[in-house]
C-alpha positions in Angstrom: 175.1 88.9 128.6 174.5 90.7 131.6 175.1 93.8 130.1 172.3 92.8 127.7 169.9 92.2 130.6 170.6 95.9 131.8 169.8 97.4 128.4 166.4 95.0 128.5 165.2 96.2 131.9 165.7 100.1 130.8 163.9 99.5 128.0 160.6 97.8 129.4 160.9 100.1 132.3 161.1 103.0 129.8 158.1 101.6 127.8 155.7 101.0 131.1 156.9 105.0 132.3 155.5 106.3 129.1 152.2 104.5 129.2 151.7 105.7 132.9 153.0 109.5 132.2 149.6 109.3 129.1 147.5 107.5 130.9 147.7 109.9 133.9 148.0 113.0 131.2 144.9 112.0 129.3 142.9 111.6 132.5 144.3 115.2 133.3 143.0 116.1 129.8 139.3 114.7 129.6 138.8 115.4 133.6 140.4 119.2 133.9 140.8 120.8 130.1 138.3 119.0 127.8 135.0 120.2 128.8 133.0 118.0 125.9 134.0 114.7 128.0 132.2 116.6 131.3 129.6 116.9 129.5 129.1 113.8 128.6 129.9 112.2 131.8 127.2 114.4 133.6 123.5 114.5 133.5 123.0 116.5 136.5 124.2 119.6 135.9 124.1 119.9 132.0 121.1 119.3 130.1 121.6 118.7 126.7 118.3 120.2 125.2 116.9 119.1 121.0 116.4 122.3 119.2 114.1 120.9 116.4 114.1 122.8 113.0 111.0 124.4 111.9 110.2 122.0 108.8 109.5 124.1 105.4 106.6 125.7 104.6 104.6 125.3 101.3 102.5 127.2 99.2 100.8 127.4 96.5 101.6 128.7 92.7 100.3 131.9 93.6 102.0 132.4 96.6 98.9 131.2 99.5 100.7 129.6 102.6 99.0 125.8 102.4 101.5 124.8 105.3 103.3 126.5 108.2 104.2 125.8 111.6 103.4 126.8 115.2 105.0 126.2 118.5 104.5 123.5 120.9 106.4 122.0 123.3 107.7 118.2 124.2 108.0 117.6 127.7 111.2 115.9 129.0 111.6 114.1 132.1 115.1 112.3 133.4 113.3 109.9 135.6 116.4 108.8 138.1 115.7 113.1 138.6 112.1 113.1 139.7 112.0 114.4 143.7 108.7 113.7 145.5 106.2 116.5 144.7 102.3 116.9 144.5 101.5 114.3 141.5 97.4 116.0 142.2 98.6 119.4 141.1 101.2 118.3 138.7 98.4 116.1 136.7 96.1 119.2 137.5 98.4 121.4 135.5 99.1 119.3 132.2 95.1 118.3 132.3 96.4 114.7 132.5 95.3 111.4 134.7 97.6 109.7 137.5 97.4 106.6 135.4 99.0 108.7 132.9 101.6 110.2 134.9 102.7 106.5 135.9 102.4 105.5 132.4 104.4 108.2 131.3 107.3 107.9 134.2 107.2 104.0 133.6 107.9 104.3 129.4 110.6 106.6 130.0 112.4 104.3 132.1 111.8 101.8 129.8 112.8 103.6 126.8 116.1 105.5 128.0 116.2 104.0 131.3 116.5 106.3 134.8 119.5 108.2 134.0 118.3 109.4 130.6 115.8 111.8 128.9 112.6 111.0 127.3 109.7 112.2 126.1 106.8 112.1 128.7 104.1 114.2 127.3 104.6 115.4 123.5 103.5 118.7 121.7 102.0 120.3 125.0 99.7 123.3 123.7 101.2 127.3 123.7 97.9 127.5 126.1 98.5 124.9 128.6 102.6 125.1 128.8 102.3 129.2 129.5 100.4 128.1 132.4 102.2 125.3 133.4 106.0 126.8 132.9 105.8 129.0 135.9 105.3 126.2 138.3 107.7 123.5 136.3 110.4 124.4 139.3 108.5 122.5 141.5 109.0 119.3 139.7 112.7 118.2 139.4 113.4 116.3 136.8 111.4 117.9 134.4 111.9 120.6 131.5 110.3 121.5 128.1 112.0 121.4 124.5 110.6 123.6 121.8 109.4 121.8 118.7 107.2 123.3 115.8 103.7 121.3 114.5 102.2 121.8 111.1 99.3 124.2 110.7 97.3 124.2 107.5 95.9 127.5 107.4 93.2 127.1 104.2 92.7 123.9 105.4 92.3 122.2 102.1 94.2 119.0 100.2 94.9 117.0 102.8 95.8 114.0 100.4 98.8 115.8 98.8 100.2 117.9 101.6 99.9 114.6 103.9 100.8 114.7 107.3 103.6 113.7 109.9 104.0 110.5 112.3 106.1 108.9 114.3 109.6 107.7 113.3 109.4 103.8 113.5 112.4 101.8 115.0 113.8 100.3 112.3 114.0 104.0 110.7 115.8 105.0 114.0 118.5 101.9 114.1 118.8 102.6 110.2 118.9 106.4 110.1 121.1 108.5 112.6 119.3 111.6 111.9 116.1 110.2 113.9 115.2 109.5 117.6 112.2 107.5 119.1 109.9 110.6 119.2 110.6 111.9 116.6 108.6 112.9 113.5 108.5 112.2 109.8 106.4 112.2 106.7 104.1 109.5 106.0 102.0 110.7 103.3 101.6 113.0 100.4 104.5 115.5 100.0 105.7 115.4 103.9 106.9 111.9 102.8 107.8 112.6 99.0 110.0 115.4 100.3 111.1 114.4 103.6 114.7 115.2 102.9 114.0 118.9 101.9 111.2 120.1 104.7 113.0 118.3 107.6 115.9 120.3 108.2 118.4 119.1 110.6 118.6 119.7 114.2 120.7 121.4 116.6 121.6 121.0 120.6 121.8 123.5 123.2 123.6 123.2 126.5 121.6 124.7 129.5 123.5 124.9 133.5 120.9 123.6 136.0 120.9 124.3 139.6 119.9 122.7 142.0 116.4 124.1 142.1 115.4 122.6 138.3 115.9 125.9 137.0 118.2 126.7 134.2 120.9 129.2 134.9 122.2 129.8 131.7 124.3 128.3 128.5 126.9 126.0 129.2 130.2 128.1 128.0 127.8 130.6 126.6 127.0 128.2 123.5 130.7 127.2 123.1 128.6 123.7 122.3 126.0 124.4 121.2 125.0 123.8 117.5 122.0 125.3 115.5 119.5 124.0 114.1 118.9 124.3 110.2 115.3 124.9 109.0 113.6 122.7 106.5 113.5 124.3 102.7 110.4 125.6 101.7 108.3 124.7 98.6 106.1 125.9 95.8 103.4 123.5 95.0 101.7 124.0 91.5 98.3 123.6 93.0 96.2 126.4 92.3 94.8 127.2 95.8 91.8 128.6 94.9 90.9 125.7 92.2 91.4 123.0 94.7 89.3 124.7 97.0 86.3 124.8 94.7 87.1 121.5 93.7 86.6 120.0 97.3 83.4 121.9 97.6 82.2 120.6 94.4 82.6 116.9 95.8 81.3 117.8 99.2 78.6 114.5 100.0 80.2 112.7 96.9 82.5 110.0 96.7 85.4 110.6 93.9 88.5 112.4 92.6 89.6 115.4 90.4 91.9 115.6 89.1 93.7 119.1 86.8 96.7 118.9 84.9 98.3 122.0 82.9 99.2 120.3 79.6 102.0 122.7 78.7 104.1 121.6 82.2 102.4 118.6 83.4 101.6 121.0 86.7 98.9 119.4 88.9 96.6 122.4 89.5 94.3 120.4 91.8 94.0 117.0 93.2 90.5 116.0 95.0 90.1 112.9 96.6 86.7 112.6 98.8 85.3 111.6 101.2 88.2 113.7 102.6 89.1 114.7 106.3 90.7 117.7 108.0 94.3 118.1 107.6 94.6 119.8 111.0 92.9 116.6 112.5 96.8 115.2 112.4 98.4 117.3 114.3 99.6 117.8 117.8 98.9 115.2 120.5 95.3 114.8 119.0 96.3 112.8 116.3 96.6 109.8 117.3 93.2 109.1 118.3 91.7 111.1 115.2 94.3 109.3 113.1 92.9 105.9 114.4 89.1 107.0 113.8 90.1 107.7 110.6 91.3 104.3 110.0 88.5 102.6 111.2 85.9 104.2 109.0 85.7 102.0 106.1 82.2 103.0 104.8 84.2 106.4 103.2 88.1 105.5 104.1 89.0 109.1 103.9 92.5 108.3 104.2 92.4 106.1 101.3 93.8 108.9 98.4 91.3 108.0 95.1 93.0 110.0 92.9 96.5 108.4 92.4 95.2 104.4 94.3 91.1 104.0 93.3 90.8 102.1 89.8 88.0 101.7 87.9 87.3 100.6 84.3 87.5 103.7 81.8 84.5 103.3 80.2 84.0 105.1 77.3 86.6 107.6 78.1 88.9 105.3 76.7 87.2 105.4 73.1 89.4 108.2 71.8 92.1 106.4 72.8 90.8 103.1 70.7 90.4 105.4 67.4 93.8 106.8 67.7 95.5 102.6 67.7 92.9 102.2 65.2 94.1 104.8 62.8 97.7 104.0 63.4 97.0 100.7 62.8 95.7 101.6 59.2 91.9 99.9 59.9 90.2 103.4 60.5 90.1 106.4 59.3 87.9 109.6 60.0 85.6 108.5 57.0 85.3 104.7 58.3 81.8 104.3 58.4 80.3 101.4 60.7 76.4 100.3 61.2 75.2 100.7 64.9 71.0 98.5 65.2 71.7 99.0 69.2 74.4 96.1 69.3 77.4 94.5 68.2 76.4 91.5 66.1 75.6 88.9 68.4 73.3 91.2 70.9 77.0 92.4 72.8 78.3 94.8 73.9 74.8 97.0 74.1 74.5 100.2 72.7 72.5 102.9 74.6 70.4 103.7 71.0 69.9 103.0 67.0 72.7 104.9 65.5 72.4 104.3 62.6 75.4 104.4 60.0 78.2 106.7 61.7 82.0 107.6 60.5 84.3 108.4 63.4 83.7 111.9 64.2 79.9 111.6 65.5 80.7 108.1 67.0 82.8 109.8 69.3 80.4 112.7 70.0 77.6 109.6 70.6 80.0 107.3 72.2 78.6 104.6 70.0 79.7 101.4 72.0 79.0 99.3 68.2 81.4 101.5 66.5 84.4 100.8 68.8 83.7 97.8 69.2 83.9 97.3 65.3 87.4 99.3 65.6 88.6 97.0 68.7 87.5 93.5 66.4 89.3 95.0 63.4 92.7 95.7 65.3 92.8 92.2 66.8 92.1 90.8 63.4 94.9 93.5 61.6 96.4 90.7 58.6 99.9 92.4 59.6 100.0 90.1 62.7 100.5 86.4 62.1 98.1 85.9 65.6 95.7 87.8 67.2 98.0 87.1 70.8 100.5 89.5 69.0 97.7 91.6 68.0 96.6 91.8 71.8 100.3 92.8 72.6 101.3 95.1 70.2 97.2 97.1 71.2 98.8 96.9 74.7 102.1 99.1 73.7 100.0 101.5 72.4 97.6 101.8 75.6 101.1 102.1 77.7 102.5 104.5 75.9 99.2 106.4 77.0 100.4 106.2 80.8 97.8 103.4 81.0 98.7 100.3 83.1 101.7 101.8 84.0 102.8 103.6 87.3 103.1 107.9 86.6 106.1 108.5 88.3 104.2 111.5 90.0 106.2 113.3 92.8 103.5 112.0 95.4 103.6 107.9 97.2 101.3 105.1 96.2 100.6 105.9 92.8 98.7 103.1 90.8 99.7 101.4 88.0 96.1 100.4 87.0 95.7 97.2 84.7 95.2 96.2 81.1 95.3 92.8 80.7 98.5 90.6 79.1 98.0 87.7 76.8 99.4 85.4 79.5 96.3 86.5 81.9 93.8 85.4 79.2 96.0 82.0 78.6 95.5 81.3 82.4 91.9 82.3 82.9 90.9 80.6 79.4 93.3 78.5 78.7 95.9 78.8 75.7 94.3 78.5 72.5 90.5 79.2 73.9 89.5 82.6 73.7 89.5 84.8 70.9 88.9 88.4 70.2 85.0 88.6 70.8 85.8 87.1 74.3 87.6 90.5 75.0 85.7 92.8 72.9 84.9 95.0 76.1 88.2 96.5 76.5 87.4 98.2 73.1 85.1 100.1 75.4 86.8 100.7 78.1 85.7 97.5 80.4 86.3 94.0 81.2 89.6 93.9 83.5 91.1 97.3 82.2 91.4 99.0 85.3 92.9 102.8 85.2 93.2 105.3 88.2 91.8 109.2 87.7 95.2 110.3 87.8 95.9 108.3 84.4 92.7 110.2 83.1 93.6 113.3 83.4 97.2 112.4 81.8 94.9 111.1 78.4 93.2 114.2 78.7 96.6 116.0 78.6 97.7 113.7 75.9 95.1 115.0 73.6 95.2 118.1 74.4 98.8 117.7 73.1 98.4 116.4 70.5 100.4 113.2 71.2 102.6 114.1 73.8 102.7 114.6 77.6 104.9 115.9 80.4 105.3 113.7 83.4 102.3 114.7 86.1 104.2 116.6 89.5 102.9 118.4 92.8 106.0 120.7 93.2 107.3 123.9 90.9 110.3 124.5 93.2 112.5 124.0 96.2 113.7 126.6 98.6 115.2 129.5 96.1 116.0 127.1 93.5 113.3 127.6 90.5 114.3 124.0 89.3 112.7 120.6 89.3 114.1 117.5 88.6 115.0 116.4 84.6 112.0 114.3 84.3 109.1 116.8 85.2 110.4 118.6 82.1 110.9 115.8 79.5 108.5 115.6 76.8 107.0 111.5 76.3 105.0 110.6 73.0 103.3 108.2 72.4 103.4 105.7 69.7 100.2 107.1 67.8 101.6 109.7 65.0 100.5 113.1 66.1 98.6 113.6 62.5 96.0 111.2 63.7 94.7 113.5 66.8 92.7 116.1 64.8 89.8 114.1 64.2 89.7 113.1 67.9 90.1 116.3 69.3 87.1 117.5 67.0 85.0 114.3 67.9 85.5 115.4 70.9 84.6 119.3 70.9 81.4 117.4 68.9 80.7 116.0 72.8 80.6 119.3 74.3 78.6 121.0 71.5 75.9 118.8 70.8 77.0 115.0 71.5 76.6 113.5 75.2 77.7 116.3 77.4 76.4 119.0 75.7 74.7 120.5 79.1 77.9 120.8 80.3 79.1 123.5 77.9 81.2 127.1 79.2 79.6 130.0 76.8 82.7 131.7 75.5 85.0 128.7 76.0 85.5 125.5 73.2 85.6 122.5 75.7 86.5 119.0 74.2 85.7 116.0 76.3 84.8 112.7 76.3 81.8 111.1 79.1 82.0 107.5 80.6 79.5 105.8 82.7 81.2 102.4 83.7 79.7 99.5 85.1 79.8 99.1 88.8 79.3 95.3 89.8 78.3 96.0 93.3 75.4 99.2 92.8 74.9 102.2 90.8 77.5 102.9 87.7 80.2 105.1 88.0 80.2 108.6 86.2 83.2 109.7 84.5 84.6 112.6 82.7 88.2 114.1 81.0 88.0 117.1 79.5 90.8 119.7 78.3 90.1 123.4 77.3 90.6 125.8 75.2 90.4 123.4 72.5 93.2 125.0 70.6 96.8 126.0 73.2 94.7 124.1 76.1 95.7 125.5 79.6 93.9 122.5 81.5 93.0 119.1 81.3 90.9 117.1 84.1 89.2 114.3 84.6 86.2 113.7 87.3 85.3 110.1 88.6 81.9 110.2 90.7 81.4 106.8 92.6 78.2 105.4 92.1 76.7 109.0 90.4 75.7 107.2 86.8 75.7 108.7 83.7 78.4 110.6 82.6 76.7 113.6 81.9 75.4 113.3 84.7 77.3 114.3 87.6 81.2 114.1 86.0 80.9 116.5 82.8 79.0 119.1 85.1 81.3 119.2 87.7 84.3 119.2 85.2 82.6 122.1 83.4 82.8 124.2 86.7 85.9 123.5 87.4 87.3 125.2 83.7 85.5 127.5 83.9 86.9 129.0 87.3 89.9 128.5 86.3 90.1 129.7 82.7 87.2 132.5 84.0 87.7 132.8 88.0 83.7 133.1 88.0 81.0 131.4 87.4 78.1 132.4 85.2 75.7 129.0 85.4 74.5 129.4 89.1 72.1 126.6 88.1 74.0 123.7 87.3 77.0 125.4 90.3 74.0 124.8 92.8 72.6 122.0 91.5 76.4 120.3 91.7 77.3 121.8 95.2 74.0 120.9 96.7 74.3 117.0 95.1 74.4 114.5 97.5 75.5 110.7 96.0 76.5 109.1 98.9 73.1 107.8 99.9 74.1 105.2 97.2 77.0 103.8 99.4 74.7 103.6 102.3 72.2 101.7 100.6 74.9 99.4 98.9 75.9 98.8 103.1 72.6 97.7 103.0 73.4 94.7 101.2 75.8 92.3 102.3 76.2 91.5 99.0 77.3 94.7 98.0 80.9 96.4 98.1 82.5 99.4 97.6 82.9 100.1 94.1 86.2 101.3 94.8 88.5 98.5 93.6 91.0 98.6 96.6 94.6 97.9 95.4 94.3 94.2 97.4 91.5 93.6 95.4 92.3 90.8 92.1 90.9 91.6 88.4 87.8 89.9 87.7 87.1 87.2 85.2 86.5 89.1 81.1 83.2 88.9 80.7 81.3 90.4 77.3 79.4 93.6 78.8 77.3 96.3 77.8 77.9 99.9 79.3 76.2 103.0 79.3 77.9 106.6 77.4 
């Protein structure tokens, strides 16, 4: 028993002697050997400085730089660090207030507390920090960290490139790669391709004495990591196309929007009213940002081209014939009797056409015609009920991209609207409307809402003869000449391709001597197809998609013009410009260029202001579908 006892005692003895001798040894370890745990028990002799990657530049198809970077520096301050000094000369230097010196000091303690870094002035210019750098030794507690803000050197397409904010909290607590202060993208491709332009940062380990001034690298840079730049991209935008795009739309309200057909490449993307990409950068941008925001006469934030929606007007007619002749009630010889309306006075047309097949109704946008073609569709004997008639007419309009998102390599793309049988069975009741009651969306109006993004994709459609390749912004990424599967997957339609000939030669009948025929390039076979849609709140809405050359098309576009009327009047010409640059790199018709650059259409909006009862004619994606009403539209 005793002996026992004995054997007991040695063993619990031997047990607490081991725990002491590593205890003690691992003290030794982390206090004398390990300098990583110095380091992170001190923050007055090591500073532990953010080396922040420079993010990826882009440019263009051809090789222009649209984004790079330039220095600027953060300036850190460890508040529990900060010695009395002159707070005159020190606010002096930066060109700041004393209110913002104590605002500054008091956010950093509140942030990170005394003992910690923060940010207390961000993205100092080269300018002022050269000037201020030689005199930083006079205020402890304070240093500078390099960081690198976007510069858009051509200064154009602000709506895809996007721009960079701050990192939100939630992103912080959910995302260990961020820090409050930190930046990310919040629009446009800085967001789209976040992962790829941000890079991923490094640390460096600076010796401070006790004069603020850095001595040198702790361990010469045993600890220090580098940081990894961002990759750079190739945008298909054409540089120079966008460019006379934006000038085109100068004093206009709108989008373009061009679209090789053979790659679904976005050559250009216009949204205006537009705003200064450089606006957003640096420590400026957060009161231009917030001007921005509050102007919501032109919201030049507010990206038309992939968000606005608008009813298609009578672009959407070669869209009708090709259902109509898959559906077996129309064919190019199916000849209809226009007296100026539908029978019963609605929907309108614009004159006495006369009898017409489908070739010249096309190059007349005959609104009787399709309207004919829409009432024969929902009364097609192969459907036991014109609510499947409805439905099946609504696969087909899908499976032209319309009312359904474009899974576009850019955020906040629209879906646009066509209207469901179940939306008709709550706004009429089951069982009380029929056909006539939505004969507008044969023309393109009524509560079919499509976005000028969707345009340009019918455009490219047609072009196609029946196909299209999914719209994107980006041809590579870093070294890699790849995109991802999708961008290069062909996606038909459900209209047999036999079936676009007629179309596509209705609609080079538009350009030669049907509605747009001032619009036509000398030299170059242009097919499109004008739209003038109603604008409940002011002045119609002029639209345009066009693709050219008419046979092995190398671009397809459309042009919305808020509030600019007929089709042919401000859309067709515009889009007419913009093929021929491209296809021709000059232009020949000074005239109409002049007449288009010098246009001015947004007096329209002002005077719209001037009624209260008037709105945009934007519909704003918060905005809900309005009731179906019969109407008559313009070509």
């Amino acid at each position: 028993m005793n002996n026992a006892l004995a054997i007991r005692k040695y063993v619990i003895a031997g047990i607490f002697a081991v725990a002491c001798f590593t205890f003690v040894f691992r003290l030794f370890y982390m206090q004398v050997i390990d300098d990583q745990f110095k380091l992170d028990a001190s923050n007055e002799t090591y500073r532990h400085m953010t080396q922040y990657p420079p993010r990826g530049c882009v440019k263009d198809r051809n090789g222009k730089l649209l984004v790079t970077n330039e220095a600027a520096y953060d300036l850190m301050v460890v508040p529990g660090q900060v010695k009395d000094f002159d707070t005159n000369s020190f606010c002096s230097d930066l060109g700041i207030t004393k209110a913002d010196f104590i605002s500054g000091i008091k956010k950093a303690i509140i942030l990170n507390t005394a003992s910690h870094a923060s940010v207390f002035m961000k993205e100092v210019t080269p300018e002022i920090y050269a000037a201020f750098e030689e005199k930083m030794y006079k205020y402890h507690g304070f240093y500078s960290e390099v960081r690198t803000v976007r510069k858009y050197p051509l200064n154009i397409a602000p709506h895809i490139l996007g721009y960079l904010g701050e990192v939100s909290k939630e992103l912080c607590k959910n995302n260990p790669k961020y820090r409050e202060g930190d930046y990310v993208g919040m629009s446009g491709i800085e967001e789209s391709y976040e992962s790829d332009l941000a890079g991923k940062k490094g640390v460096r380990i600076t010796v401070v004495d006790a004069s603020n001034k850095e001595v040198g690298d702790y361990k010469n840079g045993k600890y220090d990591t580098m940081p990894e730049p961002g990759s750079n991209l190739t945008c298909t935008l054409d540089a120079n196309l966008q460019a006379y795009g934006e000038k085109l739309m100068h004093n206009k309200a709108g989008s373009i929007v061009a679209i090789d057909p053979s790659s679904g490449e976005v050559l250009a993307l216009v949204s205006c009213p537009e705003y200064d990409p450089n606006l957003l950068v640096g420590s400026i941008r957060a009161r231009n940002y917030s001007s921005l925001v509050l102007d919501t006469l032109d919201i030049p934030l507010f990206n038309r081209a992939l968000m606005a929606q608008y009813p298609p007007g009578s672009t959407f007619k070669p869209i009708e014939a090709l259902i109509g002749q898959q559906e077996g009630v129309l064919n190019e010889h199916t000849v209809y009797y226009c007296a100026g309306s539908y029978p019963g006075g609605k929907p309108k047309c614009d004159a006495h056409h006369g009898s017409l097949d489908l070739e010249p109704a096309i190059a007349k946008s005959c609104n009787t015609y399709f309207s004919y073609v829409f009432m024969s569709i929902m009364g097609n004997r192969k459907y036991p009920t014109m609510e499947e008639a409805l439905d099946s007419w609504r696969k087909y309009v899908n499976s032209f991209g319309l009312g359904t998102r474009l899974d576009i390599d850019l955020p906040s793309a629209l879906r646009g609207n066509v209207p469901t049988v179940e939306h008709y069975n709550r706004v009429f009741g089951k069982g009380h409307w029929r056909p006539f009651t939505i004969i507008s969306l044969g023309i393109g109006q009524g509560e079919m809402e499509v976005t000028p993004l969707q345009l340009a994709n019918e455009a490219s459609i047609i072009a196609n003869r029946g196909y299209y390749f999914m719209p994107h912004v980006i041809k590579s990424i870093g070294d890699k000449n790849e995109i991802q599967k999708k961008y290069t997957t062909k996606h038909y339609t459900l209209v047999d391709p036999k079936y676009f000939d007629v179309v596509v030669q209705g609609m080079s009948d538009v350009v030669s001597d049907g509605t747009a025929a001032a619009s036509k390039i000398p030299g170059v076979t242009m097919c499109g197809k004008t739209g003038t849609a109603q604008n409940p709140n002011g002045r119609d809405n002029s639209l345009f998609i066009a693709f050219a050359p008419m046979d092995h098309p190398k671009i397809a576009l459309c042009v919305v013009i808020e509030r600019g009327g007929w089709g042919a009047e401000w859309a067709a010409p515009i889009a007419s410009l913009m093929i021929e640059k491209y296809l021709n790199d000059t232009i020949k018709r000074k005239d109409i260029e002049t007449r288009m650059l010098d246009g001015n259409t947004l007096h329209y909006l002002e005077e719209e202001k001037l009624h209260p009862s008037h709105t945009s004619s934007v519909k704003h994606p918060a905005q809900k579908p309005k009731k179906q009403t019969v109407t008559a539209m313009k070509q």
